[in-house]
C-alpha positions in Angstrom: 14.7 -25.5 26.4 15.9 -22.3 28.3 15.9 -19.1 27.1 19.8 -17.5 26.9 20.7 -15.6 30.2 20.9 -12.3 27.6 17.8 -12.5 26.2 15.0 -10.2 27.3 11.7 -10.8 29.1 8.4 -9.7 29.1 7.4 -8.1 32.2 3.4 -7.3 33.3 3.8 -3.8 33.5 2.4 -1.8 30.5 5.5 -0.6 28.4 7.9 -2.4 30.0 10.8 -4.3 29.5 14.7 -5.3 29.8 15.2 -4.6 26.7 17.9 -1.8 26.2 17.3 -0.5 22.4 15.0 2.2 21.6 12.8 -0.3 21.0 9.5 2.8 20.8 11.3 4.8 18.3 9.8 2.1 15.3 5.9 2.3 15.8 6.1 5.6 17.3 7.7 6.0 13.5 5.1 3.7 12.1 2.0 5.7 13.7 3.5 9.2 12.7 3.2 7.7 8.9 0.1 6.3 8.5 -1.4 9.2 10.6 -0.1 12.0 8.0 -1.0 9.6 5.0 -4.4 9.2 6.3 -5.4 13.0 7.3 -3.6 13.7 3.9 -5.1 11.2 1.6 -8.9 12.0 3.2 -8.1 15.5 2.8 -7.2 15.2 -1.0 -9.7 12.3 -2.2 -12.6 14.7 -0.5 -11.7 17.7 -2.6 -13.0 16.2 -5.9 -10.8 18.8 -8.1 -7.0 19.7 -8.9 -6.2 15.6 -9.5 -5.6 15.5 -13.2 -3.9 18.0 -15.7 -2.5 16.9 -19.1 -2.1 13.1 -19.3 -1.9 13.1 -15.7 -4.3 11.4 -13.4 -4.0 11.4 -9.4 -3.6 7.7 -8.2 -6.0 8.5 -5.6 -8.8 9.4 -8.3 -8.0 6.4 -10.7 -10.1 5.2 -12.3 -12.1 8.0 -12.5 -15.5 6.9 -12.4 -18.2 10.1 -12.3 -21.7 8.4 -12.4 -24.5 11.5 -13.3 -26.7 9.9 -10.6 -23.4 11.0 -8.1 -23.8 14.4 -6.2 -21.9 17.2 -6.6 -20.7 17.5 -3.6 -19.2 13.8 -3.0 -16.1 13.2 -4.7 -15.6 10.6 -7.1 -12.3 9.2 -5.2 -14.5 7.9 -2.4 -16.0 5.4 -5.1 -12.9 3.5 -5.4 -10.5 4.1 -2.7 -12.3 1.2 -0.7 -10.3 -1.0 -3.0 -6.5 -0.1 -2.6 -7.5 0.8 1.6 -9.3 -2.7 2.2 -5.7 -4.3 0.3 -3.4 -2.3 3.1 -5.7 -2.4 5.7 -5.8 -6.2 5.7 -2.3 -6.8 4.9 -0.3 -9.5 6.3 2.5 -6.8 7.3 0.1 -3.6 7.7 -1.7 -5.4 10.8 1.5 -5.8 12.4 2.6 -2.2 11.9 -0.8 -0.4 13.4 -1.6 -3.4 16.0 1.9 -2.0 17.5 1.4 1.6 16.7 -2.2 2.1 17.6 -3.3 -0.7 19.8 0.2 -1.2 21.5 -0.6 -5.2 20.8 2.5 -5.4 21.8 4.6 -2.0 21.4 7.2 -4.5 20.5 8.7 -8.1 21.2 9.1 -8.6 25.0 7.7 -5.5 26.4 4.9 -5.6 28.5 1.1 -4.8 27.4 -0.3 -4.5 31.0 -3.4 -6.3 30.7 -4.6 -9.0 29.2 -6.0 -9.6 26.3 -8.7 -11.6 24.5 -7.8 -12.3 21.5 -9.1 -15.3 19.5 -7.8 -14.9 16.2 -9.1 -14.1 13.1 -12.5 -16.1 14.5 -14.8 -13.1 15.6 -15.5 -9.6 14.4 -13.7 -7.4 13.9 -10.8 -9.6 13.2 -12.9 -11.6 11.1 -12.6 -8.8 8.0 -9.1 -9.6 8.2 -9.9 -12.7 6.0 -10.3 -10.4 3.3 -7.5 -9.8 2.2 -7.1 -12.6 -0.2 -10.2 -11.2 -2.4 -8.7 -7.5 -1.9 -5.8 -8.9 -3.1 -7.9 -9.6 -6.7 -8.9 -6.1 -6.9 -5.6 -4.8 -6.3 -4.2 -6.7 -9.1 -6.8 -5.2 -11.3 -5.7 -1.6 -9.8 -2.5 -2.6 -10.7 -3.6 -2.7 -14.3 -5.2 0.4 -14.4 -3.0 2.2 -12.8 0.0 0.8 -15.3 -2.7 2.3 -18.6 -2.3 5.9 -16.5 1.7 5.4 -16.2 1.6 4.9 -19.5 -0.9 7.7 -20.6 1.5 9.9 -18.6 3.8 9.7 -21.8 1.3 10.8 -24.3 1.0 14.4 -24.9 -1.9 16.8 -26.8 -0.5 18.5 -29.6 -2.1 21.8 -30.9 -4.0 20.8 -34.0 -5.5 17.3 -32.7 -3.6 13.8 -32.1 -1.3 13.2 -29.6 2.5 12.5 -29.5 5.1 10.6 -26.9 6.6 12.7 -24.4 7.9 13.2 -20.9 7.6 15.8 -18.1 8.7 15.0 -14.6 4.9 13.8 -13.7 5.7 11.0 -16.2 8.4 9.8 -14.1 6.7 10.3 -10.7 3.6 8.2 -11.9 6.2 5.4 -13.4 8.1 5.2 -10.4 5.1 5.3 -8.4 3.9 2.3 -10.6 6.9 0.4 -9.7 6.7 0.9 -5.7 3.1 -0.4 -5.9 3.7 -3.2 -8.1 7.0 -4.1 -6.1 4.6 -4.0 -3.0 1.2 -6.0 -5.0 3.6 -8.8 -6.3 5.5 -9.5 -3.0 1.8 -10.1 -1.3 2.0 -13.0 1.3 -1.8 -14.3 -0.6 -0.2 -14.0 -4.1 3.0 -15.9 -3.1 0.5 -18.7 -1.5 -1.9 -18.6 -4.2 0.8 -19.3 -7.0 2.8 -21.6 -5.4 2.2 -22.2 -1.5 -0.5 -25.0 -1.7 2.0 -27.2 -3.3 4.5 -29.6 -1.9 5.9 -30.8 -5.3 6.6 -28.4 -8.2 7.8 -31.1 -10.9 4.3 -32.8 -10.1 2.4 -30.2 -10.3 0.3 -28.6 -14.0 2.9 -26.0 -14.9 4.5 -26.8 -11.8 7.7 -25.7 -13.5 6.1 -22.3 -14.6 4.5 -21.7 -11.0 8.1 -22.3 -9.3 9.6 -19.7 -11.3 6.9 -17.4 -10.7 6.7 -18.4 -6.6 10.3 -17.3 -6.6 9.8 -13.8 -7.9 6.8 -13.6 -5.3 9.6 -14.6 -3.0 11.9 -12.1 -4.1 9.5 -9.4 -3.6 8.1 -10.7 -0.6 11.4 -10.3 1.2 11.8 -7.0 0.6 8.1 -6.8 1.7 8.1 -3.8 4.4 10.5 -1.6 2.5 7.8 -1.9 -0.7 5.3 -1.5 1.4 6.1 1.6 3.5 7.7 3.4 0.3 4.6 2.7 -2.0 2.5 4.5 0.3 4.6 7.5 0.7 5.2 8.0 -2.8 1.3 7.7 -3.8 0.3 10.5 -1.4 3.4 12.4 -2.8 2.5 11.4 -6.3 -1.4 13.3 -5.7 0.7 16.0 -4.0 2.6 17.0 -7.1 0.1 16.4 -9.8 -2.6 18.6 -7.1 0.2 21.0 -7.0 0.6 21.3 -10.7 -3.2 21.6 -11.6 -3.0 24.7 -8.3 -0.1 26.3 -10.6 1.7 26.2 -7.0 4.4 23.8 -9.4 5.2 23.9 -13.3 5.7 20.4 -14.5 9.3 20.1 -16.0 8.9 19.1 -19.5 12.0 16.9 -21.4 11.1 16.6 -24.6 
């Protein structure tokens, strides 16, 4: 079948193409982004100080595991951030976002990469850590978890005296919403969707085949938005450090409600 007369073509010339859309503008965006969120989030989980204060705990620090046999001088972020990085890194949608903005593997869709390329798949090293992601995927539900015991620790105040007592500050919001946007992003995972439901070809015949359908289709649901979870979940974790860091400086007073 031909391709329509419109459509665009791939020429052999590195970056180019027929296409007439600013087609650069979205990894150029993409590789801005995950450049600032990695100098940031290295930069803050190397600190090793200023990510709690009051029932608030840095997502980047949680949980916050501090071993005596761990130095000083090595923070205790770096013992648990392989985790939630391996999850991103080998992400279904991630790849396809820094393939483009790093390894221009394409720039985009019909526009020229210059050379050629050997690519073989997911068969050979490096690409071959790609296959992770499935088992990352099992320690990000666990983070998941964790993270969901801080949101809710975020509510539960000291009192002068002893005990504790439920309140809110504007932290408490910023970890809850910051526990939405990852769990929006976790539960719209391309492995989870498969893993509940994409193995089978008949629901009604399947052990809690109806159970597993209504669960595949709130995978689905989340899955669709996939991107937009994705890309707002890592913004708002480096911004969720930023303001509890900012907070423990006394650069920022936390607003208190009630």
């Amino acid at each position: 079948m031909s391709s329509p007369s419109n459509a665009p073509t791939i020429t052999t010339s590195f970056g180019g193409s027929e296409r007439r859309d600013a087609w650069w503008v979205e990894p150029v965006v993409y590789a801005i982004i995950l450049l600032v969120f990695g100098v940031y989030s290295t930069w803050a989980a190397a600190q090793g100080n200023n990510y709690a204060w009051g029932p608030y705990l840095s997502p980047l620090y949680s949980p916050l595991i501090k071993p005596s046999w761990l130095p000083h001088w090595v923070s205790p972020a770096f013992l648990i951030l392989i985790f939630p990085l391996g999850f991103r890194a080998t992400c279904y949608y991630y790849r396809k976002a820094y393939y483009r903005a790093f390894f221009l593997d394409p720039w985009a869709c019909a526009v020229g990469e210059g050379t050629e390329h050997g690519y073989s798949g997911e068969r050979n090293f490096p690409f071959i850590l790609q296959n992770l992601h499935r088992y990352f995927l099992y320690a990000a539900l666990v983070f998941l978890v964790i993270l969901g015991y801080d949101t809710v620790m975020g509510f539960i105040w000291p009192v002068a005296g002893g005990g504790h007592r439920f309140g809110m500050g504007l932290g408490s919001l910023v970890l809850l919403i910051n526990w939405i946007l990852l769990t929006g992003y976790t539960l719209g995972c391309h492995s989870l969707r498969h893993l509940i439901g994409g193995k089978i070809d008949c629901f009604s015949c399947a052990t809690f085949g109806k159970e597993r359908h209504e669960m595949w289709q709130a995978a689905t649901w989340f899955n669709k938005k996939h991107q937009n979870w994705a890309w707002a979940s890592l913004i708002f974790v480096g911004l969720t450090d930023l303001y509890i860091r900012l907070v423990a400086m006394g650069v920022w007073h936390d607003i208190r409600f009630f």
